[in-house]
N, C-alpha and C positions, 0 to 999 in steps of 0.2 A: 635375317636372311637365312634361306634354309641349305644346308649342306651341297644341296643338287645347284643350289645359283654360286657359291661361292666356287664348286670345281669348275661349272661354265664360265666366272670368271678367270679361276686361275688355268683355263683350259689343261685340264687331269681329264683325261677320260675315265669315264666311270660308268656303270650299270646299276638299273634300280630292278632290284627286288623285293617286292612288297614295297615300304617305308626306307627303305634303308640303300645307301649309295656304293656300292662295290666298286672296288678301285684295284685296278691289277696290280701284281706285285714291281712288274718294270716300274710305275707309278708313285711305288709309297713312299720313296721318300723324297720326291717332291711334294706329297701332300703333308707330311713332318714340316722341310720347311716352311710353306704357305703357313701351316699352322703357328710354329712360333715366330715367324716374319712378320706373322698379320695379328699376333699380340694374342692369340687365344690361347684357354688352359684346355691342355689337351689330356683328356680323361681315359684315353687307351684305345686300343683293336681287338677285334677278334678276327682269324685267322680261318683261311676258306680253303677248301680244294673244289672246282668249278669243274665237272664233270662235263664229259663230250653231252650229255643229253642234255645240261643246261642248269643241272641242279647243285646245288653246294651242300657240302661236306665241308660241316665244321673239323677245325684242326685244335681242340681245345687248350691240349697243352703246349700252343705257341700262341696264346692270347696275352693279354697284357692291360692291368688295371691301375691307374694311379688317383689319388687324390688330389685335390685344390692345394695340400699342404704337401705332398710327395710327389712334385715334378722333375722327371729326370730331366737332365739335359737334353739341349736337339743331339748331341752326338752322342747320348748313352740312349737316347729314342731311335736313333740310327743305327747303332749299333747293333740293337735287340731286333730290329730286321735281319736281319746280314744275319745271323745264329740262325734263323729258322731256316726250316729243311726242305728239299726244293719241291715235296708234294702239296705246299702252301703255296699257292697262284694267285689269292685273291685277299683284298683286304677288309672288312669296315671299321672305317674310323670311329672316334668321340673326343669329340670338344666341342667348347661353349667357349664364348666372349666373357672376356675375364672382367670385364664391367657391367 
């Protein structure tokens, strides 16, 4: 199932750009839950500023990379939201089904 059918199930609003699901920052951390609620390893974000004309702006040094074998917790995944700074609006997620 691809990323765009799991947020219309977990109803997240989200926007596509190109390949990829943009999820507002009011949003991330129900997509956190969903993510470890529904048993996925969650691989990380990178971190957007969504400009009036519609384009993003990466926020690189508020991104966030883990391995299969370095999973934070949902509340240190939560948490590392909440630190970032409020010109970060926008999210994209990564994870994959842990089977």
């Amino acid at each position: 199932m691809s990323h765009a059918e799991l947020f219309q199930n977990w109803r997240i609003p989200f926007v596509v750009f190109g390949r990829e699901c943009v999820v507002a920052r009011a949003n991330a951390v129900e997509v956190i839950k969903q993510i470890y609620g529904n048993g996925f390893i969650f691989l990380g974000y990178d971190a957007f500023t969504v400009l009036s004309n519609g384009k993003r702006q990466p926020v690189n040094e508020f991104c966030a990379s883990f391995s299969i074998k370095n999973q934070p917790s949902i509340d240190e995944a939560i948490d590392s939201l909440k630190e970032d700074p409020s010109q970060v609006t926008s999210y994209v997620f990564y994870f994959k089904p842990s089977a």
